[in-house]
N, C-alpha and C positions, 0 to 999 in steps of 0.2 A: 246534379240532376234538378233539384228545387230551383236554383240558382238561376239554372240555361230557364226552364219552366219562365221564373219569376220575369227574368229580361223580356223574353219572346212575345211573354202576354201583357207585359207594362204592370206588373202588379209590384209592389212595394207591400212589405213589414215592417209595421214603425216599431221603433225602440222599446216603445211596453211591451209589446207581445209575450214575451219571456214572462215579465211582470206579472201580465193577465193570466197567462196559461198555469201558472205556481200557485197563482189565489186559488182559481178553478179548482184547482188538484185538490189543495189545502184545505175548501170549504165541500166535497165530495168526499173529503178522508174524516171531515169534523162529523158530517151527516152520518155517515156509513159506521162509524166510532163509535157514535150513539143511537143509532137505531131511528133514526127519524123517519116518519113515515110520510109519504104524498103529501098528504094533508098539511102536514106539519112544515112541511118546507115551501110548499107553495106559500101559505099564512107568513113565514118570516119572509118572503118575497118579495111581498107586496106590500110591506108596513109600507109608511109614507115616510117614515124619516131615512128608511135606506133609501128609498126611492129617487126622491131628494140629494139623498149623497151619491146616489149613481149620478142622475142628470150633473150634479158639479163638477164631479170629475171629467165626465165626457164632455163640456162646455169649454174647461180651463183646457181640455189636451188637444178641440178644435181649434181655441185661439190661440194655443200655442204653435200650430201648424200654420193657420194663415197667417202671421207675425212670420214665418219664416217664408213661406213661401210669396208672401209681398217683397219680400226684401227689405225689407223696412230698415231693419239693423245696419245693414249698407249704405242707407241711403243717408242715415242718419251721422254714421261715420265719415261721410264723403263732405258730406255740407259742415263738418267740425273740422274736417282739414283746413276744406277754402276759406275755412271765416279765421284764418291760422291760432286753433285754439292749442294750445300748448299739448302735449303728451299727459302731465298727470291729471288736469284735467277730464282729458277724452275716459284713462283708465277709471276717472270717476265715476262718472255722470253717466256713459255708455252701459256697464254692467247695474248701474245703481235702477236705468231707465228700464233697460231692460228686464230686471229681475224684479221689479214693482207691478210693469204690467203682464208678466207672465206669472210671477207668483210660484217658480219651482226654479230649482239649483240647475240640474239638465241643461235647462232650455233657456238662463244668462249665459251659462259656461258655454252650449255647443254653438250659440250664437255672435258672440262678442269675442272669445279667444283666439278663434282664428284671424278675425279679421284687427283685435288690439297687436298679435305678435306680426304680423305683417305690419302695422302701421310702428309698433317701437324697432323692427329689425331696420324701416326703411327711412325710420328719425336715425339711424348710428346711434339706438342708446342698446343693443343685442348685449352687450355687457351689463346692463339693469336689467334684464331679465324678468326676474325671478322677482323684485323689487315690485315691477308695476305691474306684474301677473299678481303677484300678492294684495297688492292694494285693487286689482280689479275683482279681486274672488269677495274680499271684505267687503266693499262697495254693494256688490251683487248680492250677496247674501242681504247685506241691511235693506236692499232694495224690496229683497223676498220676503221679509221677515214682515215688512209695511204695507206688503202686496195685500190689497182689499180681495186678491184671488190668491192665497198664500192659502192652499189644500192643509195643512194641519191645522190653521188658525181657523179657517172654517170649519172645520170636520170637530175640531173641539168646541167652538162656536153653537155649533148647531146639538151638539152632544148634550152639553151644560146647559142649554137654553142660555146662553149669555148675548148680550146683543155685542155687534164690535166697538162701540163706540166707546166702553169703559176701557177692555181690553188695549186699543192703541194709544189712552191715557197712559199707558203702565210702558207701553212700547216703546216710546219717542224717546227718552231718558236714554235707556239702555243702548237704543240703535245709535243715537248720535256718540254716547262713548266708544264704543263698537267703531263708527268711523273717524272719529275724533283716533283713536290708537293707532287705527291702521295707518293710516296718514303718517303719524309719530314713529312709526316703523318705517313706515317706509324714506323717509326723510334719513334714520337710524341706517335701514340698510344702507341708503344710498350716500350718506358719510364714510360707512364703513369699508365700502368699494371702492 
């Protein structure tokens, strides 16, 4: 019934709803649990630093929406075939671009999977698989992890008072072994196949 509803009137649920609706529940059960009154819950409402953390999240979930609804991921996909950039490549740089400026795991993986296993099914490598889905998930993750809009790094950013610019000092090491292995693996798998 929701379903027939949702089509007939063009309304769409995005993917957090689930997400949002559980917090709701969860921070109505923490209230109720201990007795909070009006007062007391408006005041934690309105501090400035949730404040803050609300506008970031809804900022990073808008531009993760137009990033997909531009098509961008596509487009960008399309213009690395004609310039004929190789396969591991693409599995690079595609997930790595994408998950830097979306900055969440979701939205390199729901955007770039589809369109990398159509592009290695239609190279003849469907038997590396699993090779260059692995080295695309590593890639996108590192990509996330350096994302200037990476929701944990800001959310603890802004927690700690720490500014970013120490933090991605400490990052750059890590991430590039991080892709420096998967790469090593994946060269590993695809000896072993």
């Amino acid at each position: 019934m929701l379903t027939f509803l949702l089509k007939k009137y063009a309304l769409t649920i995005t993917q957090e709803i689930g997400l949002i609706f559980a917090l709701l529940v969860a921070i109505a059960w923490v209230w109720q649990e201990n007795h909070l009154s009006a007062g007391q819950r408006r005041q934690i409402l309105l501090q400035k630093p949730l404040l803050n953390i609300f506008y970031m999240v809804c900022a990073i979930l808008v531009f993760k929406g137009m990033l997909e609804d531009s098509h961008a991921v596509e487009a960008i996909s399309r213009d690395l075939i004609r310039w004929k950039v190789p396969l591991m490549p693409i599995c690079i740089v595609l997930p790595f671009f994408v998950g830097g400026v979306v900055g969440l795991t979701i939205g390199f993986v729901g955007t770039t999977f589809p369109i990398l296993i159509s592009l290695i099914q239609s190279a003849g490598e469907a038997d590396f698989m699993l090779p260059y889905m692995m080295l695309a998930l590593v890639s996108g993750f590192v990509g996330v992890l350096l994302s200037p809009l990476h929701l944990c790094l800001l959310l603890s950013n802004e927690y700690f008072g720490t500014p970013p610019a120490p933090v991605y000092r400490y990052l750059r090491v890590p991430g590039c072994v991080l892709l420096l292995a998967g790469c090593l693996y994946f060269f590993l798998l695809r000896w072993v196949s």
